[in-house]
N, C-alpha and C positions, 0 to 999 in steps of 0.2 A: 481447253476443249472438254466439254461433260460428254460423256459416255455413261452409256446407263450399268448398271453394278454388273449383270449378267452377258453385256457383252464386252466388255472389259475382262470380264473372265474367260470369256469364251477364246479373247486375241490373246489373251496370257497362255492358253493353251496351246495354241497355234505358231505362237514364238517358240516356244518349249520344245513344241515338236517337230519346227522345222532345225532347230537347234541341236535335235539329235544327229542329224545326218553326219557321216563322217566326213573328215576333213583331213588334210597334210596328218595334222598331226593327234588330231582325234580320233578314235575309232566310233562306229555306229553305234547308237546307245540306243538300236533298236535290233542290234545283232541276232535276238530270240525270243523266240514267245515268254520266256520269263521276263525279259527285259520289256517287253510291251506290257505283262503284267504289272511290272515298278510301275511305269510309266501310268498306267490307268488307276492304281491305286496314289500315287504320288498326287495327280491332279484329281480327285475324285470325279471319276468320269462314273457318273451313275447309269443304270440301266444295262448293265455288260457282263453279260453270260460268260461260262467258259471258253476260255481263249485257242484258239488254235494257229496253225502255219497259214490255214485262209486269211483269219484276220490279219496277220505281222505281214502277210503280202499285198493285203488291201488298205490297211496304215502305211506302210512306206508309200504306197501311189499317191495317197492324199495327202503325204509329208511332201512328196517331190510335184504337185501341184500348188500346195500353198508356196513356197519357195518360188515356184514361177511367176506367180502376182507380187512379189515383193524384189522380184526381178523384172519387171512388164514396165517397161516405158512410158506410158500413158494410163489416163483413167479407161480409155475405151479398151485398151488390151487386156487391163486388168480384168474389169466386166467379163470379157469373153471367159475367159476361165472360172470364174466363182461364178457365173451361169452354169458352166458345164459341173462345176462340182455340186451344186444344190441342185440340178436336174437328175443328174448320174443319183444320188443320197436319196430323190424321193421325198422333198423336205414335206412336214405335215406339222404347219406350229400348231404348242399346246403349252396351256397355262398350267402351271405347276409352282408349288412349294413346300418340296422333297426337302428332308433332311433339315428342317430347321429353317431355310434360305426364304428369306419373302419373297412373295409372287413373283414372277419370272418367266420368259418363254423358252419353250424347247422346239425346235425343228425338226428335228431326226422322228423320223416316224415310227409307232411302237413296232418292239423287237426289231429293228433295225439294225444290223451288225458294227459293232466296232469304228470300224473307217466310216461308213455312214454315216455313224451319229459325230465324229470328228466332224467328215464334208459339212453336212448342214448345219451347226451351229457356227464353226470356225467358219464358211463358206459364208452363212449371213451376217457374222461379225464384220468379215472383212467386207461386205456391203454396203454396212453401214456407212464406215471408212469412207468408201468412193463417193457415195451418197452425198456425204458428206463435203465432197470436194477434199480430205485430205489425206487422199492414195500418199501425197511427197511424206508421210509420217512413216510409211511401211519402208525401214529402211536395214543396212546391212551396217556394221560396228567401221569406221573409218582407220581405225587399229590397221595396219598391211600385215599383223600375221594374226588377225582375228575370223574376221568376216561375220560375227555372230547375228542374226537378225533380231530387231528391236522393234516397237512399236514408240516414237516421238510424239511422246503428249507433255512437252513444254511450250509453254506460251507462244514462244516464237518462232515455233520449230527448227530449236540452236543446237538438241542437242546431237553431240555424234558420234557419240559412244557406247557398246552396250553396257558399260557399268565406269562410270567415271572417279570408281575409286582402284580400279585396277588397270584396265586399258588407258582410260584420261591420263592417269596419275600417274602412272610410267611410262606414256609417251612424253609428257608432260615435263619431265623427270628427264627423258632422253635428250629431248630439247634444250633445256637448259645448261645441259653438261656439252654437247654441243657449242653455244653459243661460250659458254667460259673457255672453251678450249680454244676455239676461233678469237677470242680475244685475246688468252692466255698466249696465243701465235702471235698476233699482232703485237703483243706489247714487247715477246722476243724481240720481233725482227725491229722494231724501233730501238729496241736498248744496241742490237747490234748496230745499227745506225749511229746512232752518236758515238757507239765507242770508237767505230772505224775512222767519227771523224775528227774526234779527240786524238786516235794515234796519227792522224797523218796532221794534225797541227801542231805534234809536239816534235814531229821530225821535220816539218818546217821553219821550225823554230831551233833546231839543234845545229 
């Protein structure tokens, strides 16, 4: 699937940030305004003024609406919400090449807040996507103690893991010790078989 450079980045964002949300076992990795700071400096989110409690409450909304499109059932459900996110944001594309980046679009409209500028770019990333006809790629880690969300850009959309060197690889891993074990049983209960019937032909014969 080609995806163009800049919104490829944009869904890499959008994973990331729906990936903060806490979990069983994870705590929110959007806990405070410091922690939304990592987060903006981590993925170079350009254009972003000093942060405040407005913005970390208007990024967790637009964390817990991307999460809804990569939980939405259909391509028509999905629409419905990355409409309401790139309407709510204000979107105003503009060509830009900030920072080094060749040419590129930007959505968020200038001075735009924080979550804004997330909605409308992550908001027409995931447009693309649908556009695209391939919503089934916006997917959750099939891991049972993961749930991570991932964006499937392999050819056949096979894959179903968020990182198949750790989830894959230890389920993977789990399975197999599984199945030696299930054999390992069987081949007991067989050796107890012949031996039970070794003893009972040796005392028909005594």
């Amino acid at each position: 699937m080609q995806i163009p450079h800049d919104t490829r980045r944009a869904l890499d964002v959008v994973v990331a940030l729906v990936n903060t949300a806490a979990e069983a076992d994870q705590p929110d990795g959007l806990s405070d305004v410091s922690a939304l700071r990592g987060f903006v400096q981590e993925y170079s989110i350009s254009d972003v003024g000093e942060l405040g409690a407005r913005d970390l409450a208007g990024v967790r909304t637009v964390r817990a609406k991307f999460a809804q499109v990569f939980a939405a059932p259909n391509a028509r459900a999905a629409s419905v919400l990355i409409n309401e996110l790139v309407a709510t944001a204000g979107t105003t594309p503009q060509l830009t090449d900030h920072d080094g980046y060749d040419w590129h679009v930007h959505y968020f409209a200038p001075g735009a807040s924080v979550g804004d500028h997330l909605a409308a770019d992550g908001g027409m990333a995931l447009a693309f996507i649908v556009v695209s006809g391939e919503e089934e790629r916006l997917r959750r880690c099939e891991a049972p103690d993961c749930r991570r969300a991932f964006v499937d850009l392999s050819r056949n959309r096979s894959r179903r893991y968020c990182d198949s060197r750790t989830c894959g690889n230890r389920l993977h891993v789990a399975a197999y010790r599984a199945r030696r074990k299930e054999a390992d049983a069987g081949h007991s209960e067989q050796e107890e078989v012949v031996h039970g019937g070794q003893q009972q032909q040796d005392a028909d014969h005594a």
